[in-house]
TIRO-2110 file (N, C-alpha, C; in Angstrom, 1 decimal):
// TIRO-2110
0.8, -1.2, 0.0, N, 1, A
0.0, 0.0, 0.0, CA, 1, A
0.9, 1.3, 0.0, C, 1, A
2.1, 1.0, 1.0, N, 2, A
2.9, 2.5, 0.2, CA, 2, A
3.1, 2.7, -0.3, C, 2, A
3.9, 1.7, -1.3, N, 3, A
4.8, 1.7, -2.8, CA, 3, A
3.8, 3.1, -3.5, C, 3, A
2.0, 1.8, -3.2, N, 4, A
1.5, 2.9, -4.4, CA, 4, A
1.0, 4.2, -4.3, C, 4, A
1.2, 4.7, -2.7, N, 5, A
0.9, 5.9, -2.7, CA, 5, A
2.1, 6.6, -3.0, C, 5, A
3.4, 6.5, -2.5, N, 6, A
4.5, 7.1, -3.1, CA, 6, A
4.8, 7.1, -4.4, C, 6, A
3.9, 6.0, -5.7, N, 7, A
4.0, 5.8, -6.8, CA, 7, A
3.0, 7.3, -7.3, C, 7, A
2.0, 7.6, -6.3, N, 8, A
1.1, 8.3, -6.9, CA, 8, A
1.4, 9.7, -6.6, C, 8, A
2.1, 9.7, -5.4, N, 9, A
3.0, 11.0, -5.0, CA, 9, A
4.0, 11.5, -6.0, C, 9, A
4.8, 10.6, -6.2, N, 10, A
5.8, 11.0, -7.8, CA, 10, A
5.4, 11.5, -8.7, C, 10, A
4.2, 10.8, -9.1, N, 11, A
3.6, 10.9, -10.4, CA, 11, A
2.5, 12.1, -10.1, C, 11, A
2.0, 12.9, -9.3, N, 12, A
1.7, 13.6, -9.1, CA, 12, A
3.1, 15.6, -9.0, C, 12, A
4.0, 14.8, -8.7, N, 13, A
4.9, 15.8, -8.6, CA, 13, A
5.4, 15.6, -10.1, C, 13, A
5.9, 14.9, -10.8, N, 14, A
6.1, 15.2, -12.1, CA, 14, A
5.1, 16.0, -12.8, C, 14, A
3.6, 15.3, -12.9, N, 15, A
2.8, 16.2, -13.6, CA, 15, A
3.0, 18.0, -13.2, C, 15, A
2.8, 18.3, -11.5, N, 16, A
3.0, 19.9, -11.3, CA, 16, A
4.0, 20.3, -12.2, C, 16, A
5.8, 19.3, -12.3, N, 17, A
6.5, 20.1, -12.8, CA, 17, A
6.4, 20.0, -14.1, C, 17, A
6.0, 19.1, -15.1, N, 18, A
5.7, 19.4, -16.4, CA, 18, A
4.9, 20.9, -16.3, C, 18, A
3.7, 20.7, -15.7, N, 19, A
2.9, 21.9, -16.0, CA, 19, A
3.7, 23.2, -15.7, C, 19, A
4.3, 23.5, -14.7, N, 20, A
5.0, 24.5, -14.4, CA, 20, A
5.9, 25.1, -15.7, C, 20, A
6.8, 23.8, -16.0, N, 21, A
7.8, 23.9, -17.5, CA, 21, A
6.7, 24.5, -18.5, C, 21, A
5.2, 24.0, -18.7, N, 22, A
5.0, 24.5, -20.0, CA, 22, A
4.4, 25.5, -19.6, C, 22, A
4.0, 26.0, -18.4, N, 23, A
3.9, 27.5, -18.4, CA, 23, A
4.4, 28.7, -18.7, C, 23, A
6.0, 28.3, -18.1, N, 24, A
6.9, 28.9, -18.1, CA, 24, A
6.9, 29.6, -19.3, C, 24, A
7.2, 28.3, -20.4, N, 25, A
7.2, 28.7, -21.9, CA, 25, A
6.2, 29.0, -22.3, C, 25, A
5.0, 29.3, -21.9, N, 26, A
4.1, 29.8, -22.2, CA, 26, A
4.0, 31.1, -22.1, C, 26, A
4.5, 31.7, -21.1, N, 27, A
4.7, 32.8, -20.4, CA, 27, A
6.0, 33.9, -20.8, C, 27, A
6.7, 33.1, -21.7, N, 28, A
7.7, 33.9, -22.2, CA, 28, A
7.0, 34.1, -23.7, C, 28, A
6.3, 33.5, -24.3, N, 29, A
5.5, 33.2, -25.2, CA, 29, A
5.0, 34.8, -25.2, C, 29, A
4.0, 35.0, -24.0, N, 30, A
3.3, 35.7, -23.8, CA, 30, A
3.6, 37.1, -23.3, C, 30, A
4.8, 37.0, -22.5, N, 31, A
5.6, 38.7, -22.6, CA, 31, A
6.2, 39.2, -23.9, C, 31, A
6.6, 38.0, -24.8, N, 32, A
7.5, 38.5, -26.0, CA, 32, A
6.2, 39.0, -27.0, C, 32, A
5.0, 38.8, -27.1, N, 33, A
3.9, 38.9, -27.8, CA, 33, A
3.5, 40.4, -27.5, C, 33, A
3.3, 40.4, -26.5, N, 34, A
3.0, 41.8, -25.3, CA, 34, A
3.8, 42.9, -25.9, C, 34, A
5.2, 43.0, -25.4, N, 35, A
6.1, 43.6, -25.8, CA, 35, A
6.1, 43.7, -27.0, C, 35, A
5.9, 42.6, -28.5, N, 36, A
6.2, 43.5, -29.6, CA, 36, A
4.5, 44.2, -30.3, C, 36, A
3.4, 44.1, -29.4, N, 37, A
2.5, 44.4, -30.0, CA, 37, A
2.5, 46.2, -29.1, C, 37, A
3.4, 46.2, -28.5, N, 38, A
3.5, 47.7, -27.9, CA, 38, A
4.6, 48.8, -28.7, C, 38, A
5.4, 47.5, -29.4, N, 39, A
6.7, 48.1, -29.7, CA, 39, A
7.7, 48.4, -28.6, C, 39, A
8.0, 47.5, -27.6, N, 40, A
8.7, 47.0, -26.6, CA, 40, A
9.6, 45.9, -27.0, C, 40, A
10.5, 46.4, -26.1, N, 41, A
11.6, 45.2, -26.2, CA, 41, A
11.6, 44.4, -24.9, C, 41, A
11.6, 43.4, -25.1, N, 42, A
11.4, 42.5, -23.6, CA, 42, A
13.3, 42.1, -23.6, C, 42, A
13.4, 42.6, -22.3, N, 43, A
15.4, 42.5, -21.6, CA, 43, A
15.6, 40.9, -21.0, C, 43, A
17.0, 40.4, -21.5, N, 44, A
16.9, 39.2, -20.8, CA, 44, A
16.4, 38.1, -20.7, C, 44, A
15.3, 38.1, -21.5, N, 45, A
14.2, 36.6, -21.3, CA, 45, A
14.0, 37.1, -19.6, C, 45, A
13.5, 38.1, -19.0, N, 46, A
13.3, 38.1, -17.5, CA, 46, A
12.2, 37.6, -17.1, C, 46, A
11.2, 36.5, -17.1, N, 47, A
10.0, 36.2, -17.3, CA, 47, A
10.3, 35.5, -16.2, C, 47, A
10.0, 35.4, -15.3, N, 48, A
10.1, 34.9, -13.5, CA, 48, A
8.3, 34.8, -13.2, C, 48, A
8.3, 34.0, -12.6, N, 49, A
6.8, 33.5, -11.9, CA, 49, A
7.1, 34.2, -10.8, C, 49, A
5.9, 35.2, -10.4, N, 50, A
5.7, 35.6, -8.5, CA, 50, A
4.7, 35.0, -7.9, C, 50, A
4.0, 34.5, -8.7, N, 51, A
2.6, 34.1, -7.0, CA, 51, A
2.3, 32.9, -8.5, C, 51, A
1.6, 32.1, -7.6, N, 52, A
1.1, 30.9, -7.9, CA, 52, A
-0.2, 30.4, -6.6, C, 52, A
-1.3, 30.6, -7.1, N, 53, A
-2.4, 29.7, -6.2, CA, 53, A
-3.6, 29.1, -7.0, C, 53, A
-4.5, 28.6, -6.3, N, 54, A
-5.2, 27.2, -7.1, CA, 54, A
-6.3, 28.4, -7.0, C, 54, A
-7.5, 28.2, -8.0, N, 55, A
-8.4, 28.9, -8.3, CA, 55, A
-9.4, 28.2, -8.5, C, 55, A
-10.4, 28.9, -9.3, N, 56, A
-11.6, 28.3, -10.5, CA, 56, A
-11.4, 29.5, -11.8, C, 56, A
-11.9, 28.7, -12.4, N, 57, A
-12.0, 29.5, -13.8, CA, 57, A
-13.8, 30.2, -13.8, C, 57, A
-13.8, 30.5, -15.0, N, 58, A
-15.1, 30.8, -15.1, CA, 58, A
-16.0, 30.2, -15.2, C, 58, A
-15.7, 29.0, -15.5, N, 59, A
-16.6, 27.2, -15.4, CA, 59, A
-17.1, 27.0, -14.1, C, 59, A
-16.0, 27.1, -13.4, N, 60, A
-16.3, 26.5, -11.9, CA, 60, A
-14.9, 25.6, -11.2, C, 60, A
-14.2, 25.2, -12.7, N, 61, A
-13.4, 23.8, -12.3, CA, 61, A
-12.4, 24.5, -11.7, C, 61, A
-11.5, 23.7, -11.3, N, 62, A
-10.1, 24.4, -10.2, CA, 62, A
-9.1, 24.4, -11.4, C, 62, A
-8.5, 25.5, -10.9, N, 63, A
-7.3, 25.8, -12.2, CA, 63, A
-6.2, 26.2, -11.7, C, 63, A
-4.5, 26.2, -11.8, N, 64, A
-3.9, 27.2, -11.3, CA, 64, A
-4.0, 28.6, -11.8, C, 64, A
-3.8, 29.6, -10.9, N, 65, A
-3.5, 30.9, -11.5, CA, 65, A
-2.0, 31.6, -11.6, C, 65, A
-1.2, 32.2, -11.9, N, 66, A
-0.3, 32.1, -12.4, CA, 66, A
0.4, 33.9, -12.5, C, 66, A
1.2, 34.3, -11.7, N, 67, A
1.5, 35.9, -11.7, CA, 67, A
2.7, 35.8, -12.3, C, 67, A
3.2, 36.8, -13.2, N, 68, A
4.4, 36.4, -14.0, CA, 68, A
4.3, 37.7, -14.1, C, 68, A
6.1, 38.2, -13.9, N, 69, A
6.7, 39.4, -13.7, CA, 69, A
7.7, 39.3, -14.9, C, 69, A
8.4, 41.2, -15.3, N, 70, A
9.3, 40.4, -16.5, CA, 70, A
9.2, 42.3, -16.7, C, 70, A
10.9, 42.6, -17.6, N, 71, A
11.2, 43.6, -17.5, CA, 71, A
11.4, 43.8, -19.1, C, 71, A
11.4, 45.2, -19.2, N, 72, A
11.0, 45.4, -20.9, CA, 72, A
12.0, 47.3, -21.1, C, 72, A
12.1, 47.6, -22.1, N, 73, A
12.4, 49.2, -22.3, CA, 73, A
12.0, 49.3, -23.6, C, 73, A
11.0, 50.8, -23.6, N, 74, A
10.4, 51.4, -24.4, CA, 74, A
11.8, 52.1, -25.6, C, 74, A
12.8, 52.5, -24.9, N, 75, A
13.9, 53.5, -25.6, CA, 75, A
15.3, 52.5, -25.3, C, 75, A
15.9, 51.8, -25.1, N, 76, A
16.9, 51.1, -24.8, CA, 76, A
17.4, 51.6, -23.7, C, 76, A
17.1, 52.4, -23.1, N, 77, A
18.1, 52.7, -21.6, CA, 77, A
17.1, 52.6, -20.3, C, 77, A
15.7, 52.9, -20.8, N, 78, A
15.3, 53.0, -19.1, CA, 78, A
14.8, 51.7, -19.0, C, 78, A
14.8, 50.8, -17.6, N, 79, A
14.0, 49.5, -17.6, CA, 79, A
12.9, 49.6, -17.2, C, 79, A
11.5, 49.2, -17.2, N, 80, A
10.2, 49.1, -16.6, CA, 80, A
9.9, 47.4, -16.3, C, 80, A
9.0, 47.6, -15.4, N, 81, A
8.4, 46.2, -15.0, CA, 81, A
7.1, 45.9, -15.3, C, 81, A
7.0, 45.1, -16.5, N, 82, A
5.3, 44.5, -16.4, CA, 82, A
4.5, 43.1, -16.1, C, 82, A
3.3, 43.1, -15.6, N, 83, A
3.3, 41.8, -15.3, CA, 83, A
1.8, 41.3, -15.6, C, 83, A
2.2, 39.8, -15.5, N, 84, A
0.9, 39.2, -16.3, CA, 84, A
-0.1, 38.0, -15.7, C, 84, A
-1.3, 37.8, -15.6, N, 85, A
-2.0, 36.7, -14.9, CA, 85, A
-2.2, 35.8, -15.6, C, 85, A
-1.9, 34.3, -15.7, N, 86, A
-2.8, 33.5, -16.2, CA, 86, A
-3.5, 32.6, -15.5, C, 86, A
-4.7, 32.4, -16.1, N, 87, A
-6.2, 31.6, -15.5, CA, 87, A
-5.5, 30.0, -16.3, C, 87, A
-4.8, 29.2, -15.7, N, 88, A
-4.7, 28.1, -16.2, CA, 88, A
-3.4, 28.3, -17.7, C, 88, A
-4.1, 28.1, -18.9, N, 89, A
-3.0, 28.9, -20.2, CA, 89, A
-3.9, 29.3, -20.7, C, 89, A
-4.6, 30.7, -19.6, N, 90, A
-5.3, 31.5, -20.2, CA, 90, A
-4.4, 32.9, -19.6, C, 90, A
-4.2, 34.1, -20.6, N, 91, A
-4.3, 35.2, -20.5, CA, 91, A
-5.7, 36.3, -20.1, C, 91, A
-5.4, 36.4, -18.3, N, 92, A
-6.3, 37.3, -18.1, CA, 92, A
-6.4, 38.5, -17.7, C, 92, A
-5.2, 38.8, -17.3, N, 93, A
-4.5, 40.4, -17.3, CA, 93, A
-3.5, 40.7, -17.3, C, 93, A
-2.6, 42.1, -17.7, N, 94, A
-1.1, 41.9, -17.9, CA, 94, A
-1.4, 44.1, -17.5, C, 94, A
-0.5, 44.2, -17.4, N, 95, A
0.1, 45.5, -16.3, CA, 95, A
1.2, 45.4, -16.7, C, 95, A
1.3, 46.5, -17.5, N, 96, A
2.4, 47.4, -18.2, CA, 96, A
2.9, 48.7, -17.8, C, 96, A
3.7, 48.9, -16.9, N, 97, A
3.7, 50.0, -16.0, CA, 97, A
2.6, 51.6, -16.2, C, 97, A
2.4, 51.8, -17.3, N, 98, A
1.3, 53.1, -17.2, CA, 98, A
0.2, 52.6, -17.7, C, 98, A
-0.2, 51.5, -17.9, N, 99, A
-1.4, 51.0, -18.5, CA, 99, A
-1.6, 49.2, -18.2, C, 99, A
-3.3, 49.2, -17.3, N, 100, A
-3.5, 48.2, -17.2, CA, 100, A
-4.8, 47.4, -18.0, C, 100, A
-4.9, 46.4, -18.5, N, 101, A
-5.6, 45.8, -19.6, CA, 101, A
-6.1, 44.9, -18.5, C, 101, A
-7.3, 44.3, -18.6, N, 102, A
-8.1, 43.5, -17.8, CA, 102, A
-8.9, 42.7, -19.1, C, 102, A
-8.7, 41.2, -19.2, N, 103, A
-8.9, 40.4, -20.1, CA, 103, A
-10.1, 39.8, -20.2, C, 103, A
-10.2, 39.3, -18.6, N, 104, A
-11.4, 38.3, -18.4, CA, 104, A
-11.9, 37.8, -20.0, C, 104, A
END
């Protein structure tokens, strides 16, 4: 009876971190999209996760949500910081230092 709960413990922790990995790339996906539809340059690949907690979507069902931070410059010298929510590998709002977009 342990084996298979520690079997399902594993296999539960791989799935989080696949999902996490294709976030990730999702999420760099989605700052680099951001940034050139502003005519921004995204610095670095800076695309770092800040908050992470379990939700619902608009369905009902549980989803993670997903805060992702990430630095950009309008002119090549000054840096700014924008940041972006996702509902699962949904884009639901992103905050661009003087302008915030609300997606729902």
């Amino acid at each position: 009876m342990t084996e298979i709960f520690l079997m399902l413990l594993v296999g539960l922790v791989v799935l989080l971190w696949q999902s996490a990995a294709k976030s990730k790339e999702f999420a760099m996906v989605i700052a680099a999209r951001e940034c050139k539809k502003k005519d921004l340059q995204l610095l670095d690949q800076t695309v770092v996760r800040h908050a992470m907690r379990l939700g619902r979507d608009a369905s009902g069902w549980p989803v993670v949500w997903r805060q992702y931070r990430f630095d950009y410059t309008d002119n090549g010298q000054s840096r700014s910081q924008g940041q972006f929510v996702l509902c699962g590998q949904r884009l639901v709002q992103i905050d661009l230092a003087s302008e915030q977009i609300i997606i729902h």
